[in-house]
C-alpha positions in Angstrom: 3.4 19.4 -10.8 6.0 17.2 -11.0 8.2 17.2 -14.4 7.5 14.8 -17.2 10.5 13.1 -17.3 10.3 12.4 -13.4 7.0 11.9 -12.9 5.8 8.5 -12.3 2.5 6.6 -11.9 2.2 3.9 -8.8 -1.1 2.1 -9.3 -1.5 -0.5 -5.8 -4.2 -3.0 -5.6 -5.1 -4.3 -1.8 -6.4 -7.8 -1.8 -6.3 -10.3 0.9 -5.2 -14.2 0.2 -8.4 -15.1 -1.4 -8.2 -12.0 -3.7 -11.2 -10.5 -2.2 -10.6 -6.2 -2.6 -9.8 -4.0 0.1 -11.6 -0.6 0.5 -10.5 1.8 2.7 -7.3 0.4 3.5 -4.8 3.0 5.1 -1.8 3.3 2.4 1.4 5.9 3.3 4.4 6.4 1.5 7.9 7.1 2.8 10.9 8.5 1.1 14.1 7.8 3.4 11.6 7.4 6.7 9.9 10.7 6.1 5.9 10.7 5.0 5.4 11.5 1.3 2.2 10.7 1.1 -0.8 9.0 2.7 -4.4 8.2 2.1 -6.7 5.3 1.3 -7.8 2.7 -1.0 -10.9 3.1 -3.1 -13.8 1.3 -3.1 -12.1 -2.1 -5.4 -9.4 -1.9 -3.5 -6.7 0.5 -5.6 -5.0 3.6 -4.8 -2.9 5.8 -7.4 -0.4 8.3 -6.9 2.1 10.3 -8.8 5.5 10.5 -7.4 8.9 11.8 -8.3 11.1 9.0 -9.8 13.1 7.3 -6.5 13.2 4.8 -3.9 10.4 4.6 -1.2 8.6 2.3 1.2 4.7 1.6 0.8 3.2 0.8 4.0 -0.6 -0.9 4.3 -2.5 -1.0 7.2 -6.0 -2.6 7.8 -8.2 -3.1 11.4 -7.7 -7.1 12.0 -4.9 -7.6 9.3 -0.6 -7.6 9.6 0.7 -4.7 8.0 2.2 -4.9 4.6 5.3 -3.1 4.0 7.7 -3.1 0.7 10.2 -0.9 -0.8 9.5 0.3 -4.2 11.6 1.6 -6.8 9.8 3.9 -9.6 13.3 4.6 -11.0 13.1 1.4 -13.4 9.8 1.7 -14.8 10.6 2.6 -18.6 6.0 3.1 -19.3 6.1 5.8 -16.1 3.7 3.3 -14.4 4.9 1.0 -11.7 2.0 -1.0 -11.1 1.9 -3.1 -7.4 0.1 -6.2 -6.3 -0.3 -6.1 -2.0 -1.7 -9.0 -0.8 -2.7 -8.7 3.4 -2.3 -12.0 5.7 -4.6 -12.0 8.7 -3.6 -12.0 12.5 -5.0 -16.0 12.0 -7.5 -17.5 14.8 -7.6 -15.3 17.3 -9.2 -16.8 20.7 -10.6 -14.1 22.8 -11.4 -16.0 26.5 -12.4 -14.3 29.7 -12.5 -15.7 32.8 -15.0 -15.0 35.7 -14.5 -12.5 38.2 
């Protein structure tokens, strides 16, 4: 358990240009390039964690969407929540051709 006076509260919420929810979308947390943390987005979309006060990089991946990544500071937040807002872009029209053998 982290102390009191360190401990802070990241809520995320995963939506998508429209604002539709993501579910199970892949969330990991790194503190100077090393995993803190890793695990998935609920089913409206949010994911919560409590980390030490510091500097880190969220990371987002979903199957058929660009990867979001943002560094987050939970130093500044004076509640002890630091509340973030992803929003994924799609890969746009992807045309998937074959040709005959």
């Amino acid at each position: 358990m982290l102390p009191a006076q360190t401990a802070r509260l990241v809520q995320l919420e995963v939506t998508d240009q429209s604002g539709a929810r993501f579910p199970d979308a892949k969330v990991s947390l790194f503190d100077k390039g090393e995993l803190v943390a890793r695990g998935s987005t609920d089913s409206l979309g949010h994911y919560e964690i409590v980390l030490a006060a510091g500097d880190y990089v969220l990371r987002i991946e979903k199957l058929a969407f660009l990867p979001f990544e943002e560094s987050i500071s939970t130093t500044k937040c004076e509640s002890g929540v630091e509340r973030v807002a992803a929003t994924l872009e799609g890969y746009g029209d992807l045309m998937i051709t074959s040709e005959p053998n």
